[in-house]
C-alpha positions in Angstrom: 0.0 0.0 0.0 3.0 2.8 0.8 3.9 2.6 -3.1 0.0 4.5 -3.2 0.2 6.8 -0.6 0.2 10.6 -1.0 2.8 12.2 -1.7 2.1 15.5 0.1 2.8 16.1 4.4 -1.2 16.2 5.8 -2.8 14.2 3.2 -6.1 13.1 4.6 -7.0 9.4 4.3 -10.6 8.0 4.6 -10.3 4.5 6.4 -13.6 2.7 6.2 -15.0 -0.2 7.7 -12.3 0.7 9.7 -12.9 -1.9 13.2 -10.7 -1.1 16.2 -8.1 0.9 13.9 -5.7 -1.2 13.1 -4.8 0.6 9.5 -5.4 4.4 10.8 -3.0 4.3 13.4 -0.7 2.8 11.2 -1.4 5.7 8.8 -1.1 8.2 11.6 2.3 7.3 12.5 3.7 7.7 8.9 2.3 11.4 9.5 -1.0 11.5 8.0 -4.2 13.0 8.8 -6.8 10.1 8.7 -10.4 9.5 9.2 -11.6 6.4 11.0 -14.8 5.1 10.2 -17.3 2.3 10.6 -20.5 1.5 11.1 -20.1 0.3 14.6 -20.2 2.4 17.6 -18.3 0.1 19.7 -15.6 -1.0 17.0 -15.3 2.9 17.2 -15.0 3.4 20.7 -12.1 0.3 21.2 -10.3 2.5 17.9 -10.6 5.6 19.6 -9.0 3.8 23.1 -6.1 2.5 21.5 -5.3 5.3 19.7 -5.2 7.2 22.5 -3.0 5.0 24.4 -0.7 5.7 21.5 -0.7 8.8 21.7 -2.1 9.4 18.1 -5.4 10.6 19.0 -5.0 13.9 17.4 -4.1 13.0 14.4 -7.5 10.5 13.7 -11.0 11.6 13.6 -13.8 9.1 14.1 -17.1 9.1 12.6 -19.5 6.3 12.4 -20.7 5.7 8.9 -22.4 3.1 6.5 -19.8 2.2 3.6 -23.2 2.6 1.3 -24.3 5.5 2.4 -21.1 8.2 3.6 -23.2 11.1 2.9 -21.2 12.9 5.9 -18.8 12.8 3.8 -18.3 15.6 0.8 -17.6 14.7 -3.0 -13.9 14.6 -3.5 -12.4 15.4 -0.3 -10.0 12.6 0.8 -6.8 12.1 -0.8 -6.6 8.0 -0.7 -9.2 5.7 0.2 -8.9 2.7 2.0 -11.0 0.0 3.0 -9.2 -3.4 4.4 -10.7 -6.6 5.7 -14.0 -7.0 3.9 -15.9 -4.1 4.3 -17.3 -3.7 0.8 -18.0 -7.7 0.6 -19.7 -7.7 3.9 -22.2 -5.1 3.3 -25.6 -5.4 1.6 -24.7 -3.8 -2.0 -21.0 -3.6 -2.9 -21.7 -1.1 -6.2 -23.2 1.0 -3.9 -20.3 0.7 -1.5 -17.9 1.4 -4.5 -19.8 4.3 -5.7 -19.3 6.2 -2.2 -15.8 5.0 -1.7 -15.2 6.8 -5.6 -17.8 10.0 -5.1 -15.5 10.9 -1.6 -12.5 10.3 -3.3 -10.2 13.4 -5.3 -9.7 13.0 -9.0 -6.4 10.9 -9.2 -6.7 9.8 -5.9 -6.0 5.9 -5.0 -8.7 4.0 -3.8 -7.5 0.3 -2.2 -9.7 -2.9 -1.3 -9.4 -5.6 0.3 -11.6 -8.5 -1.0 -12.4 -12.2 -0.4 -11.8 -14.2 -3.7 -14.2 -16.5 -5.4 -12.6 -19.1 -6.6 -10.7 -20.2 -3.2 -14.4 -20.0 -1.6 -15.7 -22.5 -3.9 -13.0 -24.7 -3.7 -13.9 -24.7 0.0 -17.5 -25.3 -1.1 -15.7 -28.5 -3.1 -14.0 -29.5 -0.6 -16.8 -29.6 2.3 -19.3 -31.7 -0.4 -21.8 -29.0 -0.2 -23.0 -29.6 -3.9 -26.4 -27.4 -3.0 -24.6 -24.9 -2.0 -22.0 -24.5 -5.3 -24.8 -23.8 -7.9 -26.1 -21.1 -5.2 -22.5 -19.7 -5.0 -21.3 -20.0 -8.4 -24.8 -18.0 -9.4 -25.1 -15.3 -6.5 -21.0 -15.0 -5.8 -22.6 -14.7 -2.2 -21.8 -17.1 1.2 -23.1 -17.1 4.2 -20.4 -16.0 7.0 -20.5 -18.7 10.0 -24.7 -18.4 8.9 -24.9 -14.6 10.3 -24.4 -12.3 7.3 -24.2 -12.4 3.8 -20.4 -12.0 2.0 -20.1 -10.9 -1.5 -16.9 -12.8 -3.5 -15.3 -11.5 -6.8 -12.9 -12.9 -9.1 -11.0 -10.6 -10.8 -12.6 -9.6 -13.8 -16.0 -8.8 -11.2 -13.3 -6.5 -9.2 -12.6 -5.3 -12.7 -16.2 -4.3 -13.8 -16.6 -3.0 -10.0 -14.3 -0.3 -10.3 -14.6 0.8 -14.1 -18.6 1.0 -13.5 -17.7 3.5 -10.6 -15.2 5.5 -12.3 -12.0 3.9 -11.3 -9.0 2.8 -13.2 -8.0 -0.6 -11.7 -3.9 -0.1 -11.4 -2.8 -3.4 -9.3 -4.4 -5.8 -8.1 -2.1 -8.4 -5.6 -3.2 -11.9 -4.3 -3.3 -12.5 -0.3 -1.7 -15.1 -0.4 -1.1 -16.6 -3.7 1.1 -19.6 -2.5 -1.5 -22.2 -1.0 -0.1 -25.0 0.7 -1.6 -28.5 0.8 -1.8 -28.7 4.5 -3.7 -28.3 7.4 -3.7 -25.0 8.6 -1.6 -26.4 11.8 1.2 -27.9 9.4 1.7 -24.8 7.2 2.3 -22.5 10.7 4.3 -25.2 11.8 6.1 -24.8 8.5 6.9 -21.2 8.9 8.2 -21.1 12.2 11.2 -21.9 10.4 12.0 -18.7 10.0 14.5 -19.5 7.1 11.8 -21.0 5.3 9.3 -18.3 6.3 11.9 -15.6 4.7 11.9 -17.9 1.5 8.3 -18.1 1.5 7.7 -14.6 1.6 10.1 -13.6 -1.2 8.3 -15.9 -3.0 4.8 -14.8 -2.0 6.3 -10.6 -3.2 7.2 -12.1 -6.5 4.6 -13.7 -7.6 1.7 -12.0 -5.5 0.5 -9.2 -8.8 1.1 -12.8 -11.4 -2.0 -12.0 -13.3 -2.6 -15.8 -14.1 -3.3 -16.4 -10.0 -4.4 -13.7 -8.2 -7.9 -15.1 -8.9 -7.2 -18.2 -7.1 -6.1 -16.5 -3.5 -8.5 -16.0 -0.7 -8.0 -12.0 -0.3 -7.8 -9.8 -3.6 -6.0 -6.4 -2.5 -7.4 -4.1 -5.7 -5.9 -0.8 -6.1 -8.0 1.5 -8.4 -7.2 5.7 -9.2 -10.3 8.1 -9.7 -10.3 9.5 -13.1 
């Protein structure tokens, strides 16, 4: 994400769907003026907390908002948008989502995403033999998160469409992680706590992580897209 940032001191970053902060203090610290937002009061309040226990309190705002409806927000005002962890997947209508995340965004302004893929979902879907539930998934693009809410998946030429449809040039988009191991989640952390192999891995992963030909097939799309 740095190779995106704002170029100019004070740059003012939108962060939304924001949770407990974890991307606007890290913004903060790198000396920009950000905006931490989300539609939960509480997930607000533990943000707010720890930014104040580190001391970069004045430097974040925090305003609850719905990712489909930041009318609180004017057109064009933020310098880089942001929104990490699912936030546009998770709620009801990701266009809409898109649209606001463009509308509050400055003209040449990035805009980066953090998505759950399609593909690695249904071979989950595959995997577990729930055949009724692939023809749903391969026709909707929608799951049901541990049966409480609704996630939206994309493969990369939806993320595509997505972002052109709202007025965004797609300029990158990276696979997290593109290097799937066939092992039990408990092998492959037992496998990078060698931390020779864990380097390795990771060169690997930085190489190979924008390969156009398998971005699709990782569970987290990271889509950087410029207003235009």
């Amino acid at each position: 994400m740095k190779r995106f940032l704002p170029k100019k001191k004070k740059a003012v970053i939108l962060d939304v769907g924001a949770g407990t902060g974890h991307w606007s203090r890290a913004l903060a610290k790198l000396g920009y003026c950000v905006v931490c937002s989300d539609l939960s009061k509480k997930m607000l309040q533990v943000a707010k907390k720890k930014a104040e226990e580190e001391k970069l309190d004045g430097c974040i705002s925090f305003i609850q908002a719905d990712i489909t409806d930041m009318s609180c927000f004017k057109d064009g005002f933020f310098d880089m948008v942001i929104a990490q962890g699912d936030p546009v997947g998770f709620c009801d209508d990701p266009e809409k989502a898109m649209r606001e995340l463009s509308r509050v965004a400055k003209k040449g302004a990035h805009v980066c995403v953090s998505i759950d893929g399609f593909f690695s979902s249904l071979s989950d879907l595959i995997a577990a033999k729930k055949h009724k539930e692939i023809d749903r998934f391969t026709r909707t693009r929608i799951t049901e998160f541990h049966s409480s809410f609704p996630v939206h998946h994309f493969t990369p030429e939806d993320l595509r469409k997505l972002f052109k449809d709202n007025g965004l040039e797609m300029i990158k988009m990276i696979g997290k992680p593109v290097i799937n191991f066939d092992l039990h989640q408990d092998e492959v952390e037992k496998l990078l706590s060698d931390k020779k192999i864990y380097r390795r891995v990771l060169a690997l992963e930085m190489r190979y992580n924008s390969e156009p030909s398998i971005v699709g097939f990782s569970r987290h799309i990271e889509a950087i897209g410029k207003k235009v």
